[in-house]
N, CA and C atoms as a LAMMPS dump frame, in Angstrom:
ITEM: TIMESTEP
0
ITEM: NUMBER OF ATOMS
603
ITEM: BOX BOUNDS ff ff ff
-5.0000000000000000e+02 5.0000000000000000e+02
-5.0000000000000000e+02 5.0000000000000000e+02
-5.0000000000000000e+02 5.0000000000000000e+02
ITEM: ATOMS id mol type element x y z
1 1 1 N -5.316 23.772 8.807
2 1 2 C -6.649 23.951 8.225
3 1 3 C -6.7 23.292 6.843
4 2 1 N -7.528 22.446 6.63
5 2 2 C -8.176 22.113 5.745
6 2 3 C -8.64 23.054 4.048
7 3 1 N -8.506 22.374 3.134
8 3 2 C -9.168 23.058 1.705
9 3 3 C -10.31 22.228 1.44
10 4 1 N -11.048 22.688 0.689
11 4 2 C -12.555 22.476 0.715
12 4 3 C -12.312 20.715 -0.736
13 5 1 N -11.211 21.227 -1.546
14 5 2 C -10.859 19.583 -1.948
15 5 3 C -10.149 18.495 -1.023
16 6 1 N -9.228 19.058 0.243
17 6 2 C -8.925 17.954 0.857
18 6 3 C -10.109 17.438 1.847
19 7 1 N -11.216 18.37 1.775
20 7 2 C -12.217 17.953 2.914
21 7 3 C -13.482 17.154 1.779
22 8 1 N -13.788 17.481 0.466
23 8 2 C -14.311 16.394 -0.045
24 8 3 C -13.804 15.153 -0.397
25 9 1 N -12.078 15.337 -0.317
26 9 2 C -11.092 13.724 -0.639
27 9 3 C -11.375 12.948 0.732
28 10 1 N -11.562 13.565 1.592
29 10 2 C -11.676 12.665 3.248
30 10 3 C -13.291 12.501 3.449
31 11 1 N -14.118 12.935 3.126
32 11 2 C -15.592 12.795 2.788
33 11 3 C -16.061 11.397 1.984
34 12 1 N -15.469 11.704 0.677
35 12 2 C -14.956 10.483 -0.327
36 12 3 C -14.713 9.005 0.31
37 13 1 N -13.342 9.497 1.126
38 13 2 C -13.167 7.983 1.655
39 13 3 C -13.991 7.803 3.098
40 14 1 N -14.788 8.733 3.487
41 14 2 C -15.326 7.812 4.659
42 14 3 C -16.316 7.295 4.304
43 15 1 N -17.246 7.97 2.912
44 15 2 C -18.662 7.609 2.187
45 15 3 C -18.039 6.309 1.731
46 16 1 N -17.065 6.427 0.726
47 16 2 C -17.085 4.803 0.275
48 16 3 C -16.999 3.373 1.34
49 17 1 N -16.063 3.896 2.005
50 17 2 C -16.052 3.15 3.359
51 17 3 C -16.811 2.79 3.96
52 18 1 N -17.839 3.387 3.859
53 18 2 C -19.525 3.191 4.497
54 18 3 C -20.068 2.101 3.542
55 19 1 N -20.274 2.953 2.446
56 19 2 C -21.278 2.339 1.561
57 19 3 C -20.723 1.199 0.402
58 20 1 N -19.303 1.463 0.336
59 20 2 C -18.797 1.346 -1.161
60 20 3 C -18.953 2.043 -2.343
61 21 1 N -18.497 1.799 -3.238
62 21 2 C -18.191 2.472 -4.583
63 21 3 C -19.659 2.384 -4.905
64 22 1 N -19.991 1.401 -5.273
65 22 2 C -21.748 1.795 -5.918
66 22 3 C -22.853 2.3 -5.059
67 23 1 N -22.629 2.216 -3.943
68 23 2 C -23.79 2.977 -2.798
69 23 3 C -23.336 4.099 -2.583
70 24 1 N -21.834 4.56 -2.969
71 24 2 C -21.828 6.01 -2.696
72 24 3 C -22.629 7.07 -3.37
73 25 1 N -22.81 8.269 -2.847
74 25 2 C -23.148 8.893 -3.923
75 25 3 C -22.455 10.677 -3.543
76 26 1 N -22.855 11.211 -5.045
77 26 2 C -21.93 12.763 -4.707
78 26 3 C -22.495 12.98 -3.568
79 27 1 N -23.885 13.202 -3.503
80 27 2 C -24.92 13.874 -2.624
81 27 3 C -24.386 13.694 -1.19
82 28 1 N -24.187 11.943 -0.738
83 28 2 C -23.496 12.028 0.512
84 28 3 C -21.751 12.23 0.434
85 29 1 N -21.418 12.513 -0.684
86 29 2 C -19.885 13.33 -0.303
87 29 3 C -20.253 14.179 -0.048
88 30 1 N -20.821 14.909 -0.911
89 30 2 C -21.203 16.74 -0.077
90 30 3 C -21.764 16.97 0.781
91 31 1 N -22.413 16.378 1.487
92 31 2 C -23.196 16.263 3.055
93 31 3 C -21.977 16.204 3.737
94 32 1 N -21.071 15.378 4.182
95 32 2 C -20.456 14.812 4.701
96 32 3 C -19.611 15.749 4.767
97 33 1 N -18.964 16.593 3.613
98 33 2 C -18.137 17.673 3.595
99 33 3 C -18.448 19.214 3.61
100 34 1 N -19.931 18.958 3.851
101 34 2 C -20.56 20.37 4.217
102 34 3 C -20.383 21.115 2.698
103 35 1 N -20.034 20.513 1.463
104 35 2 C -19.542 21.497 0.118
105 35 3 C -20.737 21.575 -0.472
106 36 1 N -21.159 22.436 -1.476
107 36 2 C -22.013 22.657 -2.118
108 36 3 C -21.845 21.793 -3.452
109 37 1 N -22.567 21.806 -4.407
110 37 2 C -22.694 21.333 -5.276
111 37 3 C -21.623 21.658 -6.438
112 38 1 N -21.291 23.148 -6.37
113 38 2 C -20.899 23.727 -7.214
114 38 3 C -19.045 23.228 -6.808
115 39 1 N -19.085 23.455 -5.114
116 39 2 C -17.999 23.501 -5.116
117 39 3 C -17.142 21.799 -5.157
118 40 1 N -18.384 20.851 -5.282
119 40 2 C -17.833 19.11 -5.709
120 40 3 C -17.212 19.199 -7.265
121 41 1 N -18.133 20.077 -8.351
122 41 2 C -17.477 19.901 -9.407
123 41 3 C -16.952 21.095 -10.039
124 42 1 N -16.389 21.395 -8.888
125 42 2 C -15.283 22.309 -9.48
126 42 3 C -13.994 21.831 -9.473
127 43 1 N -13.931 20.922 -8.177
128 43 2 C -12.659 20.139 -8.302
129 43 3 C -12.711 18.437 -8.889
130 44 1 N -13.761 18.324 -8.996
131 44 2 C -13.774 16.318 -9.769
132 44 3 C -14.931 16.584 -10.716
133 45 1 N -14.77 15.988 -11.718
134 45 2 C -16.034 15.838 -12.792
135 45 3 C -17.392 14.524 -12.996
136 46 1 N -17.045 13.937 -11.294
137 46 2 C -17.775 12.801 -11.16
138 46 3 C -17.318 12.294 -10.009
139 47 1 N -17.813 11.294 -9.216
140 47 2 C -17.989 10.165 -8.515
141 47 3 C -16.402 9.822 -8.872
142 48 1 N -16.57 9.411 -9.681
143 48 2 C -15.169 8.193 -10.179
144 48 3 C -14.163 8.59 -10.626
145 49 1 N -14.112 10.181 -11.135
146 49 2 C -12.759 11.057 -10.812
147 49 3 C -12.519 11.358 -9.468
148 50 1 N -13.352 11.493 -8.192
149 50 2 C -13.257 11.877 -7.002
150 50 3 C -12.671 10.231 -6.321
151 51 1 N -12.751 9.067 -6.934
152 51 2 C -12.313 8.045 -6.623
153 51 3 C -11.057 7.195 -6.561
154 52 1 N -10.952 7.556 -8.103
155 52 2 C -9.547 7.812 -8.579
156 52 3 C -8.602 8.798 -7.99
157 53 1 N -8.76 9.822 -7.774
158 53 2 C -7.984 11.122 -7.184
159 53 3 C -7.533 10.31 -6.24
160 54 1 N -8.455 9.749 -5.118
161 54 2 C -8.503 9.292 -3.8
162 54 3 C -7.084 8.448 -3.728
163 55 1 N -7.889 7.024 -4.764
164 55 2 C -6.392 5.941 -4.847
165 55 3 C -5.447 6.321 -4.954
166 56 1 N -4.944 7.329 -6.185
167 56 2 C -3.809 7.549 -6.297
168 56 3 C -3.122 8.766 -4.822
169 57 1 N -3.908 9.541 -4.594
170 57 2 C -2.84 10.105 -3.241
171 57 3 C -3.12 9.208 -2.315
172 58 1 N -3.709 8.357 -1.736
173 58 2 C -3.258 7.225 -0.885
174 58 3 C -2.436 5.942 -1.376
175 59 1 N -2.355 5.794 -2.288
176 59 2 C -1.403 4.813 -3.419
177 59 3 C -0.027 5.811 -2.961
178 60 1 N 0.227 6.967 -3.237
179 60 2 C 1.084 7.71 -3.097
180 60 3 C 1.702 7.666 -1.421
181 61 1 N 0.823 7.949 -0.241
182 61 2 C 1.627 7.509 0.946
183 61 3 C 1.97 6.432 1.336
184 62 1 N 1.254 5.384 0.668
185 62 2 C 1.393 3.549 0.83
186 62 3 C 2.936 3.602 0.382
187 63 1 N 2.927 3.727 -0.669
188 63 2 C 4.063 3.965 -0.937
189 63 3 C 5.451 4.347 -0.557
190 64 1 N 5.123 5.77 0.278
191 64 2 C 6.143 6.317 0.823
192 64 3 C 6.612 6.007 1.955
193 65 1 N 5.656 5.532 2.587
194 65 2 C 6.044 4.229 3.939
195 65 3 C 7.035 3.146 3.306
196 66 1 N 6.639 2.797 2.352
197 66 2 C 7.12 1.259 1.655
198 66 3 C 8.895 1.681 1.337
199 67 1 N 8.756 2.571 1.162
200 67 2 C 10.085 3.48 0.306
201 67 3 C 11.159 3.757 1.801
202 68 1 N 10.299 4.377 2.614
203 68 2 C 11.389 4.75 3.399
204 68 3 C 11.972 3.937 4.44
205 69 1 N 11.143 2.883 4.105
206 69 2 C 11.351 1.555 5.004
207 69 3 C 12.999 0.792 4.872
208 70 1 N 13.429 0.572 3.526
209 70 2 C 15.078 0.387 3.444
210 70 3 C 15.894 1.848 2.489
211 71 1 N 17.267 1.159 2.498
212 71 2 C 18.207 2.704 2.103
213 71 3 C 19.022 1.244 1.423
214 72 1 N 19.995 1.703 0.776
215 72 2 C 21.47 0.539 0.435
216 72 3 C 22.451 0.277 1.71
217 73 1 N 21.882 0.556 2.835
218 73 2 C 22.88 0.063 3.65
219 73 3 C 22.013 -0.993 5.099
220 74 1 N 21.028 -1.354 3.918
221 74 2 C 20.038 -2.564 4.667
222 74 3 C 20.399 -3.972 4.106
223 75 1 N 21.209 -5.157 4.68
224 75 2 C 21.846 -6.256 4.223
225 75 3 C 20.111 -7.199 3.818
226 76 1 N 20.299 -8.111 3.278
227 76 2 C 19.163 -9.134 2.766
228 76 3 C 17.677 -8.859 3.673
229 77 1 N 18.22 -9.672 4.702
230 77 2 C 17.313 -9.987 5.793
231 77 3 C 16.561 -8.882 6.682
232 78 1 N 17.307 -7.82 6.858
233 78 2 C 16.855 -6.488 7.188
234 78 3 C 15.633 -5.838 6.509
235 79 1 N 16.145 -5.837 5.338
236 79 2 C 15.416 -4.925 3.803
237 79 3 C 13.961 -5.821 4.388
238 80 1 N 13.945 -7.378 4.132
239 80 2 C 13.042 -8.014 3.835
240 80 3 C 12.44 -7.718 5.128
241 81 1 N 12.546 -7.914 6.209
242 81 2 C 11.898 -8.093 7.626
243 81 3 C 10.93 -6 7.7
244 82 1 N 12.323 -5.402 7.029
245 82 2 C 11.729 -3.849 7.576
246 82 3 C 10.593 -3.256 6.379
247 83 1 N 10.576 -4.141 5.166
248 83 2 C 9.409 -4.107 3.885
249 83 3 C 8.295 -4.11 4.953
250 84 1 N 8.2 -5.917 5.167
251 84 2 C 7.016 -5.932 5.838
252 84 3 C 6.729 -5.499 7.089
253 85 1 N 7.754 -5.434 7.935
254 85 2 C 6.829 -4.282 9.244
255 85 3 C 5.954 -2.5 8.422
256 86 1 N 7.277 -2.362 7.735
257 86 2 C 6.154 -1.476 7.199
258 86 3 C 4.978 -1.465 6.71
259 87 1 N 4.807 -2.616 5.98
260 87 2 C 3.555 -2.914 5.053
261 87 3 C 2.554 -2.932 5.966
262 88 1 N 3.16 -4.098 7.29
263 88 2 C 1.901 -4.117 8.429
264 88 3 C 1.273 -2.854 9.276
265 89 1 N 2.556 -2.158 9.314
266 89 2 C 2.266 -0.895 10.155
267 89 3 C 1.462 0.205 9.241
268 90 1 N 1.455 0.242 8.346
269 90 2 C 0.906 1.415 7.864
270 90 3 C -0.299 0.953 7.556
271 91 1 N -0.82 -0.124 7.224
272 91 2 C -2.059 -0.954 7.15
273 91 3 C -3.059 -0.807 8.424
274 92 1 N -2.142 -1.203 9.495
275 92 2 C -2.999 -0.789 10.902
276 92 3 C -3.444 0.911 10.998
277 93 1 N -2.325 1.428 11.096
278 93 2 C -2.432 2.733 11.407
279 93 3 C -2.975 3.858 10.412
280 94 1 N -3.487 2.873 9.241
281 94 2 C -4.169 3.48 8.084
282 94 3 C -5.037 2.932 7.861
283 95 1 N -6.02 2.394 8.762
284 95 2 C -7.235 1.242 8.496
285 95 3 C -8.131 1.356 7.131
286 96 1 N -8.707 2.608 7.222
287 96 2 C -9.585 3.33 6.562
288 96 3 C -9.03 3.218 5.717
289 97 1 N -7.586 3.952 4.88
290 97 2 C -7.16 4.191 3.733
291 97 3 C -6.983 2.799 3.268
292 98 1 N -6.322 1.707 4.303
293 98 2 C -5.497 0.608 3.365
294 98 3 C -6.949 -0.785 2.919
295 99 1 N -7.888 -0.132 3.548
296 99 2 C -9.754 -1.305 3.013
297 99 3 C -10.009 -0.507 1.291
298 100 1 N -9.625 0.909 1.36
299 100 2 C -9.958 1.244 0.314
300 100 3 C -8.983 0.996 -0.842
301 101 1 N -8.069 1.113 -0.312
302 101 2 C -6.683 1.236 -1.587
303 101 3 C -6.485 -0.567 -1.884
304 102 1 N -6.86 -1.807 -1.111
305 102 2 C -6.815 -2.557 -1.403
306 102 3 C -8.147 -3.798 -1.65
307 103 1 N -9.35 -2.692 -1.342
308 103 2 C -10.575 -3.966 -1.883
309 103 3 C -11.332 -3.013 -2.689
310 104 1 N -11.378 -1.782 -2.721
311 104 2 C -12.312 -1.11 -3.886
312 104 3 C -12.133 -1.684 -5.649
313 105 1 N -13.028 -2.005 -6.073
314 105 2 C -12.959 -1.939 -7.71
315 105 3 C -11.922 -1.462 -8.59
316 106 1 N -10.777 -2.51 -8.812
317 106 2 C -10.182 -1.441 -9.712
318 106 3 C -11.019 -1.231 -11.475
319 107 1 N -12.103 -2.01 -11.288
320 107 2 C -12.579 -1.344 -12.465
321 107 3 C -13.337 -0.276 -13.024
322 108 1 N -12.826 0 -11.882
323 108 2 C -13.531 1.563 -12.058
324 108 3 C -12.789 2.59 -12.535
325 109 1 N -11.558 2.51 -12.789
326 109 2 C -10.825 3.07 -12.89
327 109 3 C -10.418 3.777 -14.423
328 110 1 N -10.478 4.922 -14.97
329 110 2 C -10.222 5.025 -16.133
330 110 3 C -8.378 4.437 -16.595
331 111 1 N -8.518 4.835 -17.943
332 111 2 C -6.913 4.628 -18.386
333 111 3 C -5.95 5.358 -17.743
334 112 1 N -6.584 7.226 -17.401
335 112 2 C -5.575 7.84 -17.015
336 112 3 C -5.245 7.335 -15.901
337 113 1 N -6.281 7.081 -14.741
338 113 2 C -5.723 6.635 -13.233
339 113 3 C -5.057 5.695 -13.574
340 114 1 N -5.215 4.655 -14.263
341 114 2 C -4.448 3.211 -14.349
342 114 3 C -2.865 3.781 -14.861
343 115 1 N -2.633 4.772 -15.8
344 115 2 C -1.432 5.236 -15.868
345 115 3 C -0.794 6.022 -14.708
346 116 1 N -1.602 6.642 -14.519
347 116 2 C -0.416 7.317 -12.945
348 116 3 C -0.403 6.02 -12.223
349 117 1 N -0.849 5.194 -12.007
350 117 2 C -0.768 3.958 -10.913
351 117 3 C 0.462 3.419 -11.768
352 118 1 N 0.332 3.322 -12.802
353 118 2 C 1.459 2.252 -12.982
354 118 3 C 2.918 2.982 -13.11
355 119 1 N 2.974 4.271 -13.313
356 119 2 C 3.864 5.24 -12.824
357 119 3 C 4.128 5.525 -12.025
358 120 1 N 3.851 5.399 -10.697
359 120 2 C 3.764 5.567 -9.192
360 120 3 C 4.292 3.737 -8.989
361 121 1 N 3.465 2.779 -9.22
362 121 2 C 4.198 1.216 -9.034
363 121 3 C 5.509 1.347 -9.986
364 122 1 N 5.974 1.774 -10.821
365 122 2 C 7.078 2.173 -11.116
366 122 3 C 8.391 2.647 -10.587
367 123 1 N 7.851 3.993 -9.734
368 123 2 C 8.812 4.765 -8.569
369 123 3 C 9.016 3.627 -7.697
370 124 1 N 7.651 3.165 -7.222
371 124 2 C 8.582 1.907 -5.754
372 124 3 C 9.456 1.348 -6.55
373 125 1 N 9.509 0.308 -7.419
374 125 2 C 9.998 -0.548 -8.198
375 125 3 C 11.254 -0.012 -8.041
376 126 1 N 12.432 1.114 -8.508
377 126 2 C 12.627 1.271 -8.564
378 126 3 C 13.483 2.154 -7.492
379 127 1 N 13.014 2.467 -6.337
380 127 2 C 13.325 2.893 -5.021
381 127 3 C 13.744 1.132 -4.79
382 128 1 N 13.19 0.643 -4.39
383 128 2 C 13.587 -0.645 -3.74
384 128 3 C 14.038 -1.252 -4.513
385 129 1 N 14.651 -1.031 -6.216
386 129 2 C 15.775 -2.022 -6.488
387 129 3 C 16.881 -1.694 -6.437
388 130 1 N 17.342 -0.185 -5.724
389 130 2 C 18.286 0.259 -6.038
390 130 3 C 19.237 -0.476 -4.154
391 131 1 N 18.092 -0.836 -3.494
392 131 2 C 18.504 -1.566 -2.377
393 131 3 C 19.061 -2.872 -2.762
394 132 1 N 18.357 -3.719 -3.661
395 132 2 C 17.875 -5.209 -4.099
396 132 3 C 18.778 -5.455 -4.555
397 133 1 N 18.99 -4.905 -6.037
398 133 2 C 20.03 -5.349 -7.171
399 133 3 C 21.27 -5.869 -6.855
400 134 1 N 21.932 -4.29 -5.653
401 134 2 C 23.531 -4.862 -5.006
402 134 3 C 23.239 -6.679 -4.601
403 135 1 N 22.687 -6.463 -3.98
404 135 2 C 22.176 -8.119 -2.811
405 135 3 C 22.009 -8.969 -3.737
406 136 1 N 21.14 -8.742 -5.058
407 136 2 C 21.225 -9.909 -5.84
408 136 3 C 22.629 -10.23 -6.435
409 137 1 N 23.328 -9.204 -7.263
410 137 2 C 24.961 -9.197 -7.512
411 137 3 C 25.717 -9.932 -6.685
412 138 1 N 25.574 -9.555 -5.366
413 138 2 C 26.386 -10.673 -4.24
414 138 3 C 25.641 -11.855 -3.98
415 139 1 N 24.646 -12.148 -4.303
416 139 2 C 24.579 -13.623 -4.043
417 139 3 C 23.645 -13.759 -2.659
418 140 1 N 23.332 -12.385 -2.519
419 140 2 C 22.697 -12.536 -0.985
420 140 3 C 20.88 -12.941 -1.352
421 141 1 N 20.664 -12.126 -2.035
422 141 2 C 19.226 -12.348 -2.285
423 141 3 C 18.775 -13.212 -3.944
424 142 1 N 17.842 -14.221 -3.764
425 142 2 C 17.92 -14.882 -4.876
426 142 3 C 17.741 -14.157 -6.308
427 143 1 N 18.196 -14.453 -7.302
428 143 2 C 17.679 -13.478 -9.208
429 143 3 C 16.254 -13.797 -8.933
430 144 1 N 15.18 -12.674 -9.253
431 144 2 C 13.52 -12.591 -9.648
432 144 3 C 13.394 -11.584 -9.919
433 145 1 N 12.313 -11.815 -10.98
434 145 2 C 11.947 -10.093 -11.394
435 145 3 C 11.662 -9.59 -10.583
436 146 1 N 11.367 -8.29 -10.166
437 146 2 C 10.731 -7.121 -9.207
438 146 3 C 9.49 -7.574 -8.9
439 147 1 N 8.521 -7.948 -9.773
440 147 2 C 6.958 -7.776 -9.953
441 147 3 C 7.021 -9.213 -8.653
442 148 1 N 8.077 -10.383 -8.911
443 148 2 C 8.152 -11.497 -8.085
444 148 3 C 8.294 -11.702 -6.909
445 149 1 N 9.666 -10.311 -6.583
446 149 2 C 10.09 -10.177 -5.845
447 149 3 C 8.88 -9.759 -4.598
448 150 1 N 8.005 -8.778 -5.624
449 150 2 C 7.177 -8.117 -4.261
450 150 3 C 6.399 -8.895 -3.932
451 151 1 N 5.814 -10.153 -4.358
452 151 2 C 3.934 -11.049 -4.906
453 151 3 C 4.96 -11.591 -3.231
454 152 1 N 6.229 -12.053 -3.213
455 152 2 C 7.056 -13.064 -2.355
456 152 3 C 6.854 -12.181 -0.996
457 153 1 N 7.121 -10.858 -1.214
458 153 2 C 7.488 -10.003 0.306
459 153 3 C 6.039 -9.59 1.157
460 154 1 N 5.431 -8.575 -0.271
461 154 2 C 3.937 -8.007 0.318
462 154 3 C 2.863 -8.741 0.194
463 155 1 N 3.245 -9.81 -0.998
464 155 2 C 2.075 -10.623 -1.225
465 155 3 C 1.256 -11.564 0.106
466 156 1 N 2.443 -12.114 0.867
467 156 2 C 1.484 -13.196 2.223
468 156 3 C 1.299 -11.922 2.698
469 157 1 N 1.748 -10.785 3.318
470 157 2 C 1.11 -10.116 4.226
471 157 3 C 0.329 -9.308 4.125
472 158 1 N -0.255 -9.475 2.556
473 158 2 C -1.021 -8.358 2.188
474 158 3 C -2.848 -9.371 2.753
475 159 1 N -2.471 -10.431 1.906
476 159 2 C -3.47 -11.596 1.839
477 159 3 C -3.922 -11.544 3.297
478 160 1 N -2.981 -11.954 4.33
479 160 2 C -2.81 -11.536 5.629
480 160 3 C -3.956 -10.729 6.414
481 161 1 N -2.997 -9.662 5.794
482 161 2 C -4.039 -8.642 6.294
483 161 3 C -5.644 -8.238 5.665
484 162 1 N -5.686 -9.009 4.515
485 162 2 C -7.555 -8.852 4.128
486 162 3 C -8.274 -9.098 5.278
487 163 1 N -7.875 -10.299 5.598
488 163 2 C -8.833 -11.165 6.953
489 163 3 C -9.505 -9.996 8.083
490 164 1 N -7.869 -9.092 8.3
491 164 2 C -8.191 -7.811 9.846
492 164 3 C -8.795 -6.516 8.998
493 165 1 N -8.612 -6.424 7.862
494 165 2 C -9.585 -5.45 7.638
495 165 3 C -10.938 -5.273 6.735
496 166 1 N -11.297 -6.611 6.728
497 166 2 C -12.545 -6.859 6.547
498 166 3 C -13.612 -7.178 8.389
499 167 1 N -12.328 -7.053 8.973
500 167 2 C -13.464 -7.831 10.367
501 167 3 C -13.393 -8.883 10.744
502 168 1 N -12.943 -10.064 9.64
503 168 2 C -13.199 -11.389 9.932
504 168 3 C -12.093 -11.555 11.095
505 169 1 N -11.337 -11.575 10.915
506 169 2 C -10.286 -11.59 12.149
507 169 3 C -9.798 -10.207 13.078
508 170 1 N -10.182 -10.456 13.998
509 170 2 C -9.67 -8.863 14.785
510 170 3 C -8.228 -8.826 15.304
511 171 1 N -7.54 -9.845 15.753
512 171 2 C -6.177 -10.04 16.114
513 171 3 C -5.643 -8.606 15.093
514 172 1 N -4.114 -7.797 15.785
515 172 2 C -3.473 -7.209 15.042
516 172 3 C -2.708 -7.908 14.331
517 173 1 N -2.453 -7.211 12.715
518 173 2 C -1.588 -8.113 11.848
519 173 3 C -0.489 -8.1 12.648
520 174 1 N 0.444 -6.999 12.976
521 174 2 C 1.32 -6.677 13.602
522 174 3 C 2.419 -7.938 14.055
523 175 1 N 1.485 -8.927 15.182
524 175 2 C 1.769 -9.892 16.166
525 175 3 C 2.124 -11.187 15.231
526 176 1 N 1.67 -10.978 14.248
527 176 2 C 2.807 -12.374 13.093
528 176 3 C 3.156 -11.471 11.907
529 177 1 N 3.917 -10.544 12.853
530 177 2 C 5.198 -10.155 11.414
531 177 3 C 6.161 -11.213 11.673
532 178 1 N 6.594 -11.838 12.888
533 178 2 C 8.12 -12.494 13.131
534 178 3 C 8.01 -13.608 11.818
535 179 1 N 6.719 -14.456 11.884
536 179 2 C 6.545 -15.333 11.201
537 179 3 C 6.339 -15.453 9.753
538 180 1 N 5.66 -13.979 9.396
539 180 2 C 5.598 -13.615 7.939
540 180 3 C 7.061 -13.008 7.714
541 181 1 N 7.838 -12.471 8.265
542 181 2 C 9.3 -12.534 7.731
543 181 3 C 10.257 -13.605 7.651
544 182 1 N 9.874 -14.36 8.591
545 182 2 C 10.426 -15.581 8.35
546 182 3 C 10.061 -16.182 7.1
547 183 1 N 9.204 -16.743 6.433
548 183 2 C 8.799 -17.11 5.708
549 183 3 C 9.333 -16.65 4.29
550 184 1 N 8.982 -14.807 4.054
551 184 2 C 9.605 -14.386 3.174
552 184 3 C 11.096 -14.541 3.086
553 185 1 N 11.7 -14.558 3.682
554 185 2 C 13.394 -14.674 4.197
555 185 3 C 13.919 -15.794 3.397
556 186 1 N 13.035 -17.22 3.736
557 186 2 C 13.088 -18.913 3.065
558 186 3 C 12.815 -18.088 1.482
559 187 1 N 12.256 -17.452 1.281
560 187 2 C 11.426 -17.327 -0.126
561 187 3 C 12.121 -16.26 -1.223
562 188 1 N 12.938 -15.877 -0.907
563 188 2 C 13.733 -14.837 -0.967
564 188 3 C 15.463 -14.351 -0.954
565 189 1 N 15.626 -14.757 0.264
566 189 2 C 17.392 -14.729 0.582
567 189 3 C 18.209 -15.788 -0.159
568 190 1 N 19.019 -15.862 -0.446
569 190 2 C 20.363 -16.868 -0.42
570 190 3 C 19.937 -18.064 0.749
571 191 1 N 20.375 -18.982 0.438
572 191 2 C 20.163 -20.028 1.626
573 191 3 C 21.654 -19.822 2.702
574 192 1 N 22.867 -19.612 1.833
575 192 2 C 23.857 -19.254 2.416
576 192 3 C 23.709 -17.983 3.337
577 193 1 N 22.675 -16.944 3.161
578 193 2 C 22.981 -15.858 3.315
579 193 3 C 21.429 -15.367 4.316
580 194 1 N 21.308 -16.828 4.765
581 194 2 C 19.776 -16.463 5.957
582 194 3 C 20.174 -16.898 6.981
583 195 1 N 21.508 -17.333 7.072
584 195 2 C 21.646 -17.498 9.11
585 195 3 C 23.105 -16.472 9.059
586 196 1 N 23.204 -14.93 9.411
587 196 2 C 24.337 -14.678 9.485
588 196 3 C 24.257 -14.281 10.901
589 197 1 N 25.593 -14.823 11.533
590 197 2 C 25.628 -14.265 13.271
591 197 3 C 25.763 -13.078 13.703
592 198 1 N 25.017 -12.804 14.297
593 198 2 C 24.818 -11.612 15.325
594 198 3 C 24.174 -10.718 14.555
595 199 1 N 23.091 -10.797 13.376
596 199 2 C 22.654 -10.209 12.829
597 199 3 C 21.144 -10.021 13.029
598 200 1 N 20.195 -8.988 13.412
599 200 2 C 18.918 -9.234 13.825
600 200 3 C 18.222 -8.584 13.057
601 201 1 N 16.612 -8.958 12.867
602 201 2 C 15.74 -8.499 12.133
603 201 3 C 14.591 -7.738 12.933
């Protein structure tokens, strides 16, 4: 069962989803969530605190997909290939969440949201270098900052995936992960350290 804030946070994202950020309005969050007036601002003090809230706990499971996707006992090519199936998979199977968390306005955003975001892009950072770093030390994965590292891994498949969740393309991203890991792999690995035998992605 449901709380009357997780049922205006899912209200939230199906209104914006509809309308977007500037056509939303409280009025159709609270329709949508059956809440009263009283009970919208008891838990958000606006539109754009109820927006913010939103990003960051879906910023927060994007995430945790992204995270549990490698461990330190994922060699170069693995890490890189199992990033992006995740990235793709949780994108599909999160349609709704991943149109909002990646085309809504971030200027809408106050300072505080922009600080938990960059505290939360922090935690990944940091989950996935504790995979990375060894691999760079050995020579397996090329030296780049983090911020580089990811523009190289999530960046084509993020771009990728705008196309399927705007509509313009209906194909699943899914069906060119082989090729978007490939790619990252060239962009990324050791050159020594991208054909090892009997090793699969």
């Amino acid at each position: 069962m449901t709380t009357a804030r997780e049922d205006l946070l899912a209200a939230g994202l199906a209104v914006f989803d509809r309308d977007g950020f500037e056509g939303a309005t409280v009025a159709a969050i609270r329709t949508r969530a059956q809440a009263s007036n009283g009970s919208f601002f008891h838990f958000f003090g606006s539109k754009k605190e109820l927006a913010g809230t939103l990003f960051l706990e879906i910023l927060a499971r994007y995430h945790a997909a992204v995270i549990a996707a490698v461990d330190e006992s994922c060699s170069a090519r693995e890490g890189v290939a199992r990033l992006i199936r995740a990235h793709l998979e949780w994108v599909v199977k999160s349609r709704r969440e991943a149109r909002y968390l990646f085309e809504i306005s971030r200027s809408e955003w106050t300072e505080e949201i922009r600080g938990a975001q960059r505290a939360q892009n922090s935690r990944l950072a940091e989950a996935v270098e504790r995979w990375r770093v060894p691999l760079v030390e050995r020579g397996e994965l090329l030296p780049m900052t983090s911020s580089l590292f990811f523009s190289q891994i999530i960046g084509p498949a993020q771009i990728f995936c705008r196309a399927w969740l705007s509509g313009r393309d209906r194909a699943d991203p899914r069906a060119q992960a082989d090729i978007l890991i490939a790619c990252a792999i060239r962009a990324v690995v050791a050159p020594d350290a991208i054909h090892q035998p009997g090793e699969t992605v």
